[in-house]
Biopython code that builds the backbone (N, CA, C, O; Angstrom):
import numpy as np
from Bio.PDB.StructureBuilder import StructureBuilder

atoms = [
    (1, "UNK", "N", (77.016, 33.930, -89.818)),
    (1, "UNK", "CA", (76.537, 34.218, -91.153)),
    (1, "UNK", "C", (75.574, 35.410, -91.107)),
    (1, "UNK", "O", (74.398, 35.253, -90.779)),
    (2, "UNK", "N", (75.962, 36.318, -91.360)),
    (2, "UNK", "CA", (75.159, 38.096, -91.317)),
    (2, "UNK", "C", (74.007, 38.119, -92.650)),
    (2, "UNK", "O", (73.263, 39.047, -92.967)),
    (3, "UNK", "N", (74.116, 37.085, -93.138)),
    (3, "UNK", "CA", (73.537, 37.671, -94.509)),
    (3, "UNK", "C", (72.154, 36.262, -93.918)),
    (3, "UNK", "O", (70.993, 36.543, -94.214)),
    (4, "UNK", "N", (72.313, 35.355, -93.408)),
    (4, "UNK", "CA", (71.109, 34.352, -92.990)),
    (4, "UNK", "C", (70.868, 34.783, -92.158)),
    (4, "UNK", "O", (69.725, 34.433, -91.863)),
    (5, "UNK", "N", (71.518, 35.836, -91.026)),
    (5, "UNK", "CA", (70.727, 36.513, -90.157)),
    (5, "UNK", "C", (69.318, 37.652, -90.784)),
    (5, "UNK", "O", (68.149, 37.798, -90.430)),
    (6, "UNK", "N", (70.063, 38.201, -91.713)),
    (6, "UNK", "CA", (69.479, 39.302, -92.362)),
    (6, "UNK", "C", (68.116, 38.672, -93.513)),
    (6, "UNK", "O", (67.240, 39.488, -93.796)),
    (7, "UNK", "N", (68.038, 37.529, -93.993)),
    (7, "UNK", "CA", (67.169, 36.732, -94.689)),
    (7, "UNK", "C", (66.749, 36.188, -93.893)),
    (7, "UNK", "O", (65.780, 35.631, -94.408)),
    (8, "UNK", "N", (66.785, 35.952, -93.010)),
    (8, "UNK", "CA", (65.651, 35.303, -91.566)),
    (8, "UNK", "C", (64.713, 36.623, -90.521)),
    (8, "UNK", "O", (63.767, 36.398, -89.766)),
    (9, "UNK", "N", (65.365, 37.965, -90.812)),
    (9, "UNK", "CA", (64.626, 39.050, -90.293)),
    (9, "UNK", "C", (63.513, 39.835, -91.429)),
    (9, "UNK", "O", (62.449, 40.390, -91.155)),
    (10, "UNK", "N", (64.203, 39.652, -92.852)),
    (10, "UNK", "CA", (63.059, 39.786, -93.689)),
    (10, "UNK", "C", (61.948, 38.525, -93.415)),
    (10, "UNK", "O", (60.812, 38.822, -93.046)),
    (11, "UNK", "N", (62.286, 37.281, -93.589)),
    (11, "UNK", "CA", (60.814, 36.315, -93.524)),
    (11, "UNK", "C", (59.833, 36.894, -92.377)),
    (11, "UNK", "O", (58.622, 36.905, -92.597)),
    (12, "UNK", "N", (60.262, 37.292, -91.366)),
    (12, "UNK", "CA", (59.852, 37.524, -90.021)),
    (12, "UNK", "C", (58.833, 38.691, -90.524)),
    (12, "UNK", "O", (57.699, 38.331, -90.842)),
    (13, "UNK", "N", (59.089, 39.724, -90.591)),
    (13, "UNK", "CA", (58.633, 40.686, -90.941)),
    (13, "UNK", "C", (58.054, 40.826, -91.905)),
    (13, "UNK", "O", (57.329, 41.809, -92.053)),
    (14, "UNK", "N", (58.229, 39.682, -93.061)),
    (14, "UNK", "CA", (56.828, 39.540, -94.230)),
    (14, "UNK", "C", (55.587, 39.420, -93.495)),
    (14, "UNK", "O", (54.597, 40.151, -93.484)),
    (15, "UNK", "N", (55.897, 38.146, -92.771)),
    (15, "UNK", "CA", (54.847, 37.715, -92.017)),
    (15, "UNK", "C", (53.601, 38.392, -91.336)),
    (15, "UNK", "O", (52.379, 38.525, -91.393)),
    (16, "UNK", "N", (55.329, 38.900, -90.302)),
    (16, "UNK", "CA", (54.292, 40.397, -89.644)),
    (16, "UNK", "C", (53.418, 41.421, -90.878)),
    (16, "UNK", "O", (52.379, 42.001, -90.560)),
    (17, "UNK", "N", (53.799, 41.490, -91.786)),
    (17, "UNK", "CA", (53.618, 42.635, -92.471)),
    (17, "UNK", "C", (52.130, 41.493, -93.190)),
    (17, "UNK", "O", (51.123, 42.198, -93.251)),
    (18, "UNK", "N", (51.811, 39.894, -93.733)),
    (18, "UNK", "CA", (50.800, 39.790, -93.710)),
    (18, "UNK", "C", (49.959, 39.937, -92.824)),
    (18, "UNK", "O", (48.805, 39.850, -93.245)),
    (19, "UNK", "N", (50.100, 40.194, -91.376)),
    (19, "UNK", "CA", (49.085, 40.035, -90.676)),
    (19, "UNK", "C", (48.662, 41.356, -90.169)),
    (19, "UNK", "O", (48.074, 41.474, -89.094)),
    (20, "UNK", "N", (49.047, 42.646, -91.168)),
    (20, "UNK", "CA", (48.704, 44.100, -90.980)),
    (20, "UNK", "C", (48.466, 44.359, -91.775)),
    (20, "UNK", "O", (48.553, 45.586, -91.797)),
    (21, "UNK", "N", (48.025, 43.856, -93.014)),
    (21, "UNK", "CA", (47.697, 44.618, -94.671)),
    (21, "UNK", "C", (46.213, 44.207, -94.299)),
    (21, "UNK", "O", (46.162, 43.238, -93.542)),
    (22, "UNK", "N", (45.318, 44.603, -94.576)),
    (22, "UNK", "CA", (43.508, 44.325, -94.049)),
    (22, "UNK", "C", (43.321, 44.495, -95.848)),
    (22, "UNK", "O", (43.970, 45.204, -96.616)),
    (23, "UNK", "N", (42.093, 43.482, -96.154)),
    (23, "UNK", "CA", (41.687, 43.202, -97.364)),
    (23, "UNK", "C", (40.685, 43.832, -97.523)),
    (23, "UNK", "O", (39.883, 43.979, -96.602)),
    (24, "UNK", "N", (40.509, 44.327, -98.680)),
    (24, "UNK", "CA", (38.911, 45.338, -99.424)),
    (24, "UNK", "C", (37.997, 44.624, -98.432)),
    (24, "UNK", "O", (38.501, 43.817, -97.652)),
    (25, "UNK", "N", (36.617, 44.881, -98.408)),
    (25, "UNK", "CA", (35.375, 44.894, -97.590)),
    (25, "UNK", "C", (34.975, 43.201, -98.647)),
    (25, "UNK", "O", (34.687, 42.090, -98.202)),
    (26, "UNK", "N", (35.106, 43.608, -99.956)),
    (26, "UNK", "CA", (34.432, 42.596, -100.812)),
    (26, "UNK", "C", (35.483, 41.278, -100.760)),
    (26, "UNK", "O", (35.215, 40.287, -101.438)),
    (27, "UNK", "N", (36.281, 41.306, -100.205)),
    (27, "UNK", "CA", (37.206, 39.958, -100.387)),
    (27, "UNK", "C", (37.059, 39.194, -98.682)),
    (27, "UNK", "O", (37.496, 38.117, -98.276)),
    (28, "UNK", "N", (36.339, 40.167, -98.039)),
    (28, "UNK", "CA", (35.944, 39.420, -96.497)),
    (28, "UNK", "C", (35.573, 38.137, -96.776)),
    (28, "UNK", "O", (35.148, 37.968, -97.919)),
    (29, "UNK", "N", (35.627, 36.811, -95.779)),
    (29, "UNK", "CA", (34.912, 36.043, -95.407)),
    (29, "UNK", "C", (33.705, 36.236, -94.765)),
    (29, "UNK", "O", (32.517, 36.004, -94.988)),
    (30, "UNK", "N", (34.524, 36.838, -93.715)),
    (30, "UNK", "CA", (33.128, 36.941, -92.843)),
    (30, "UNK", "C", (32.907, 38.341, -92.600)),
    (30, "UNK", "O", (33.650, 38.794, -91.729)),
    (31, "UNK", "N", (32.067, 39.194, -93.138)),
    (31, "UNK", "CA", (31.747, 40.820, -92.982)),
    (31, "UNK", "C", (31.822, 41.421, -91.007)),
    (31, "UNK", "O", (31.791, 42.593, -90.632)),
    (32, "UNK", "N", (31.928, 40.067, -90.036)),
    (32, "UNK", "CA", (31.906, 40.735, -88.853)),
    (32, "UNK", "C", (33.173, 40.964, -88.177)),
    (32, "UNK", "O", (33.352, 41.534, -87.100)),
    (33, "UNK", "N", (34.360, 40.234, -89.265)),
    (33, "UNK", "CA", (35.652, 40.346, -88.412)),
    (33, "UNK", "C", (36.544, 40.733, -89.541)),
    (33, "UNK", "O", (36.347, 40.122, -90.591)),
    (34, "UNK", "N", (37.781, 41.911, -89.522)),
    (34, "UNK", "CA", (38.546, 42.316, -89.976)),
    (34, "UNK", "C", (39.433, 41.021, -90.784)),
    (34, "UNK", "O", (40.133, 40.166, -90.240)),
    (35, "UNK", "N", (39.242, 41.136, -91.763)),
    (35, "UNK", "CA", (40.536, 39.649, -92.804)),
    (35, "UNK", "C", (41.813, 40.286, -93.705)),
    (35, "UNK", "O", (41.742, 41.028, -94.685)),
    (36, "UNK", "N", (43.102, 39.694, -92.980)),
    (36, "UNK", "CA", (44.139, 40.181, -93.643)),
    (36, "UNK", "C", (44.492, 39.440, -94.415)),
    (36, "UNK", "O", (44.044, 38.306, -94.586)),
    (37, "UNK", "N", (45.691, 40.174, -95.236)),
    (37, "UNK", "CA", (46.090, 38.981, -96.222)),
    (37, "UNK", "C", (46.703, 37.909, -95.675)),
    (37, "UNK", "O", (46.942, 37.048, -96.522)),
    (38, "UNK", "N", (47.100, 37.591, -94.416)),
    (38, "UNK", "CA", (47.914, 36.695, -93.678)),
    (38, "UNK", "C", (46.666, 35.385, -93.782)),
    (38, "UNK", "O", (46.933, 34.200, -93.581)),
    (39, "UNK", "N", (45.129, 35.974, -94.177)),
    (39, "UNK", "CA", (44.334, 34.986, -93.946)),
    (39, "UNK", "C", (44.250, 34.218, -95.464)),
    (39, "UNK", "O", (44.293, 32.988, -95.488)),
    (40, "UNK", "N", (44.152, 34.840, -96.481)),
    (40, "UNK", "CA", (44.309, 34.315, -97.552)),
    (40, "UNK", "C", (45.492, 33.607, -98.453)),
    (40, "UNK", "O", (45.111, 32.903, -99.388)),
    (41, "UNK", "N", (47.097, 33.773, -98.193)),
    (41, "UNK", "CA", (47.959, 33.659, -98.080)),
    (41, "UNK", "C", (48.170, 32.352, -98.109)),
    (41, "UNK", "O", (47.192, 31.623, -97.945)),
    (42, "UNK", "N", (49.606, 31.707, -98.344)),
    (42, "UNK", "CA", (49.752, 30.558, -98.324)),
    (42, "UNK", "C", (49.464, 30.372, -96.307)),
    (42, "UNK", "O", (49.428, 31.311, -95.512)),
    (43, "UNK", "N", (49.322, 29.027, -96.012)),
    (43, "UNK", "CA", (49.296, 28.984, -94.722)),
    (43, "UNK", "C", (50.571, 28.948, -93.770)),
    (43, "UNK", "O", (51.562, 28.355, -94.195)),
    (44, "UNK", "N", (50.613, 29.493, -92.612)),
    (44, "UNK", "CA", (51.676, 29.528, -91.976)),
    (44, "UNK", "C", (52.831, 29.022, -91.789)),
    (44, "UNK", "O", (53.970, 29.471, -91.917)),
    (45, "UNK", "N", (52.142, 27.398, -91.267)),
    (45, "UNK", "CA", (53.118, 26.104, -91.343)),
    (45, "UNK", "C", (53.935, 26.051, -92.702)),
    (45, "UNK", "O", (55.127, 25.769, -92.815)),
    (46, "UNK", "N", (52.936, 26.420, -93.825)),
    (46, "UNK", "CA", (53.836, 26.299, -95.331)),
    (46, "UNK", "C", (55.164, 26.935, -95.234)),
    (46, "UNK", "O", (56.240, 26.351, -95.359)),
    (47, "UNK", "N", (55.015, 27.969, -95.039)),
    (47, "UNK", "CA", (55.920, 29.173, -95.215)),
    (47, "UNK", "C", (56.986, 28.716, -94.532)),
    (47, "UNK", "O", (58.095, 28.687, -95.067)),
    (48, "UNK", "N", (56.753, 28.237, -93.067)),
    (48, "UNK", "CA", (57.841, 27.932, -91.838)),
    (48, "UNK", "C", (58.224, 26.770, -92.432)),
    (48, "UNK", "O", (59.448, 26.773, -92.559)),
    (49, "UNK", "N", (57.727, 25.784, -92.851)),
    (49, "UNK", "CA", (58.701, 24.439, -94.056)),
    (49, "UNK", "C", (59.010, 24.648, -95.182)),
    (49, "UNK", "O", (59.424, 23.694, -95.841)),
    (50, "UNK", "N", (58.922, 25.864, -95.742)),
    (50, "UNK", "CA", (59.883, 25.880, -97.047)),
    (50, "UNK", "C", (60.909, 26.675, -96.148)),
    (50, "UNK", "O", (62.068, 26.582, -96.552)),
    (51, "UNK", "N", (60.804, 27.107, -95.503)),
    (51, "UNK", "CA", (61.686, 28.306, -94.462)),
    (51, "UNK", "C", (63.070, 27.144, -94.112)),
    (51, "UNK", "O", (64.202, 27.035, -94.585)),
    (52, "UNK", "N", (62.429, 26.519, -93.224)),
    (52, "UNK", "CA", (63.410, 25.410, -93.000)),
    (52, "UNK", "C", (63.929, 24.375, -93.886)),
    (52, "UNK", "O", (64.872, 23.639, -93.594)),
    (53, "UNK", "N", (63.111, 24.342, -95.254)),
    (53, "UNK", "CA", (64.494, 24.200, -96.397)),
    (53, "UNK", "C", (65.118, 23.911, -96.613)),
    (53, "UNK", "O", (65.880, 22.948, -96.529)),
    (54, "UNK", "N", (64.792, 25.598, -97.376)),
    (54, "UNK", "CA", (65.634, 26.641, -97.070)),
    (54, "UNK", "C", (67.141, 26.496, -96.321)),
    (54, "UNK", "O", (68.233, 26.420, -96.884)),
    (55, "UNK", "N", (66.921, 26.485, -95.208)),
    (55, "UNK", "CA", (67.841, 26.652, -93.880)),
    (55, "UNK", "C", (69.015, 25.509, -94.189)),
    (55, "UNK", "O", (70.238, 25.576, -94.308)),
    (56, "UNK", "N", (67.950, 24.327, -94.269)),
    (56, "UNK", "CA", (68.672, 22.973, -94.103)),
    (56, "UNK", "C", (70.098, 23.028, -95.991)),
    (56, "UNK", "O", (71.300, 22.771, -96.060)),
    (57, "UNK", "N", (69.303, 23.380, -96.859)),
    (57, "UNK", "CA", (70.428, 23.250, -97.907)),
    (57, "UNK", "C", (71.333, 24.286, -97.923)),
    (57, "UNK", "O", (72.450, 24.241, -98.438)),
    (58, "UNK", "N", (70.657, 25.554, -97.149)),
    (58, "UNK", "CA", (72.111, 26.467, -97.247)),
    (58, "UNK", "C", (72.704, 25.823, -96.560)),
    (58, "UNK", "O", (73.484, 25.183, -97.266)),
    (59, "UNK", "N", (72.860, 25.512, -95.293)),
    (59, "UNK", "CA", (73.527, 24.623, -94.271)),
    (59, "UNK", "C", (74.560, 23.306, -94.810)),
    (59, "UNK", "O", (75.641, 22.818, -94.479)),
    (60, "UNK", "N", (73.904, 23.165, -95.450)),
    (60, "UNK", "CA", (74.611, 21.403, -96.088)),
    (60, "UNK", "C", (75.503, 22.399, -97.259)),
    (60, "UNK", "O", (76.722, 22.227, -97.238)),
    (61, "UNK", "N", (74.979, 23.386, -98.233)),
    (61, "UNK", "CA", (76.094, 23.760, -99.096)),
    (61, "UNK", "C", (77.101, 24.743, -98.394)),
    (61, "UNK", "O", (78.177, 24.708, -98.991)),
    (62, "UNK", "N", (77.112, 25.685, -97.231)),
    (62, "UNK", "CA", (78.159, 25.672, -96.437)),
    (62, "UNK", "C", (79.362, 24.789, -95.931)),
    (62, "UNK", "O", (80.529, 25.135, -95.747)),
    (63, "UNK", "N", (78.908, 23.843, -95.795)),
    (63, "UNK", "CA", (79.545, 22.443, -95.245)),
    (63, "UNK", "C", (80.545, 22.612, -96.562)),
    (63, "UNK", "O", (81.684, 23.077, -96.588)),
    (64, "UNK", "N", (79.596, 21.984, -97.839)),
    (64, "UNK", "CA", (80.311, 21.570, -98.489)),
    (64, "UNK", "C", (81.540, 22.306, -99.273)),
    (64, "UNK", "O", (82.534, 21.826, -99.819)),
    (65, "UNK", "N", (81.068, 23.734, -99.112)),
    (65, "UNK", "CA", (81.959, 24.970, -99.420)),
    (65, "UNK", "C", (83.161, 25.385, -98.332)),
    (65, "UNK", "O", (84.135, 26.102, -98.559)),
    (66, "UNK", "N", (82.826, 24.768, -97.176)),
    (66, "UNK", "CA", (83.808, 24.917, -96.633)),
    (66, "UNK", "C", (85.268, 23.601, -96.781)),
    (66, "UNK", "O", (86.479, 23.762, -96.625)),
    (67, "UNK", "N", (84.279, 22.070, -97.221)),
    (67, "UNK", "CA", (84.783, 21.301, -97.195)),
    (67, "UNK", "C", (86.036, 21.477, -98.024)),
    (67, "UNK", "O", (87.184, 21.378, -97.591)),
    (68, "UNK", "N", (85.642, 21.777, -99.396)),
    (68, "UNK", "CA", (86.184, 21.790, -100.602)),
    (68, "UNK", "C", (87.299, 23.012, -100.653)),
    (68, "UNK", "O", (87.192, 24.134, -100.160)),
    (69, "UNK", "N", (88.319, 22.491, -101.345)),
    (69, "UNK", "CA", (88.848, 23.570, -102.020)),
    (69, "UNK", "C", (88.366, 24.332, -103.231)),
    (69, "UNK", "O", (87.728, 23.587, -103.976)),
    (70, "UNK", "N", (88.456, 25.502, -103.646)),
    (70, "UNK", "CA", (88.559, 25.911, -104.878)),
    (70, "UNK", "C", (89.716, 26.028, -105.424)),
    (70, "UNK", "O", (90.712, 26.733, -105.265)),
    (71, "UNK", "N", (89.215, 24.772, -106.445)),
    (71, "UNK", "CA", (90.566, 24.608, -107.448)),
    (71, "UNK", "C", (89.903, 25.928, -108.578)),
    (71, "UNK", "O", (88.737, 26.127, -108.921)),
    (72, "UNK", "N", (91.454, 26.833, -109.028)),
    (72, "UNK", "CA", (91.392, 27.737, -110.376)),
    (72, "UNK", "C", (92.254, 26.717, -111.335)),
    (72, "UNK", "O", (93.286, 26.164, -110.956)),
    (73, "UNK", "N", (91.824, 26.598, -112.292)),
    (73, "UNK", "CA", (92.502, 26.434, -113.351)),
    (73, "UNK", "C", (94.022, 27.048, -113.988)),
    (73, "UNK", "O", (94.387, 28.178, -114.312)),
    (74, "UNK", "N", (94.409, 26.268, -113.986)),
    (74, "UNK", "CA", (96.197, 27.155, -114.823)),
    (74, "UNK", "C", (96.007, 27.369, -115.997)),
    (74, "UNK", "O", (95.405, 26.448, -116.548)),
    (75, "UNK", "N", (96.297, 28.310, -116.713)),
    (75, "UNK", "CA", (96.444, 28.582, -117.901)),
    (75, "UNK", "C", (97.802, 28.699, -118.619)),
    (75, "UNK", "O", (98.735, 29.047, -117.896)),
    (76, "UNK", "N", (98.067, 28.474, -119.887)),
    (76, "UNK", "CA", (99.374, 27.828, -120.005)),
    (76, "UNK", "C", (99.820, 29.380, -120.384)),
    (76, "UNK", "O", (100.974, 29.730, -120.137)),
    (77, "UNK", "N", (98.797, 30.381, -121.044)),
    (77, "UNK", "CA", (99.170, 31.619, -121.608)),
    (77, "UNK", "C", (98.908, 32.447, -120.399)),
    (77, "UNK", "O", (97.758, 32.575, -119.979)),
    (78, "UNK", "N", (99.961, 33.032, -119.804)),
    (78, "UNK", "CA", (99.827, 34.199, -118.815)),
    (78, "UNK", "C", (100.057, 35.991, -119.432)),
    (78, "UNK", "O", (99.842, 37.063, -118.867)),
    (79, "UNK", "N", (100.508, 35.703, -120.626)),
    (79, "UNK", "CA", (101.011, 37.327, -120.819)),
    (79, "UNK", "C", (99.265, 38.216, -121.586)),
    (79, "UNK", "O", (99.209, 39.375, -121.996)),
    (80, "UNK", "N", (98.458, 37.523, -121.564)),
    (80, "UNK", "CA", (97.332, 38.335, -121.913)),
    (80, "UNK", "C", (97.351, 38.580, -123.500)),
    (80, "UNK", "O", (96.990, 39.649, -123.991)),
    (81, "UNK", "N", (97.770, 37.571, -124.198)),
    (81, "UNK", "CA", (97.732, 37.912, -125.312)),
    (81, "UNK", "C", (96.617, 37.321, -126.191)),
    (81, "UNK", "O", (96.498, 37.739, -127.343)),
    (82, "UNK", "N", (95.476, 36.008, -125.530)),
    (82, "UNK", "CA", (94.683, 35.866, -125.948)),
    (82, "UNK", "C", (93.658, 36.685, -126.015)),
    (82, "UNK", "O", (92.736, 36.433, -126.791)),
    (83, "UNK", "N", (93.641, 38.162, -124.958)),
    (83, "UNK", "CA", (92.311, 38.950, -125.156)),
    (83, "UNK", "C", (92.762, 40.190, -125.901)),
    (83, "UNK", "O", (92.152, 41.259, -125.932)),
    (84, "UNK", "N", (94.148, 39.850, -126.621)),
    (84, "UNK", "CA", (93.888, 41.641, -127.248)),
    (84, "UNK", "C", (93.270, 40.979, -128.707)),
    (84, "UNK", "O", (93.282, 39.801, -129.067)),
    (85, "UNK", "N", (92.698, 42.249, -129.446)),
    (85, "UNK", "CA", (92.742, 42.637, -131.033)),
    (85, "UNK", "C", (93.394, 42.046, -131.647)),
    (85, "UNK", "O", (94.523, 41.803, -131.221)),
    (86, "UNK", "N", (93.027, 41.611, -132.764)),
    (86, "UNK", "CA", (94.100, 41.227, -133.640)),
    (86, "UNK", "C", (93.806, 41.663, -135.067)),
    (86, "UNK", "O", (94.613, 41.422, -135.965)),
]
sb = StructureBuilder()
sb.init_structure("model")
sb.init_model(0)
sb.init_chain("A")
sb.init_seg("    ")
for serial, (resi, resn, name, xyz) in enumerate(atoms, 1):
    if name == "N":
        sb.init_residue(resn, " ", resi, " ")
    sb.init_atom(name, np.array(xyz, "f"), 0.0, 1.0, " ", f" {name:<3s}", serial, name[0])
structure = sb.get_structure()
């Protein structure tokens, strides 16, 4: 699956990317140590359990998309005459 590969390298790199954005001087906790937004932010663990989810229902609706057929509907009119002008 290329596209849950590719939505699992963005989360990654949010992450990274909270823990390199540095916050105004006035939103510090503590004025002696540098505070990113990774510190104010939802907390880590959060993120990594909605993450996994996430994971778990795409997973189960794969299943079930693979399980299933897609039934199309028949239509009794094939010549296209319900979408012209009249």
């Amino acid at each position: 699956m290329v596209e849950k590969d590719e939505i699992l390298n963005v989360f990654k790199d949010g992450l990274n990317n909270l823990k390199k954005i540095e916050l105004h001087n006035l939103l510090w906790k503590d004025p002696s140590q540098k505070q990113y937004l990774s510190d104010i932010y939802y907390p880590e663990s959060s993120m990594f359990n909605f993450k996994q989810t996430c994971l778990t229902g795409l997973e189960r609706l794969a299943i079930k998309m693979d399980n299933k057929p897609i039934a199309v509907p028949k239509s009794d009119k094939v010549d296209g005459s319900e979408f012209r002008h009249k």
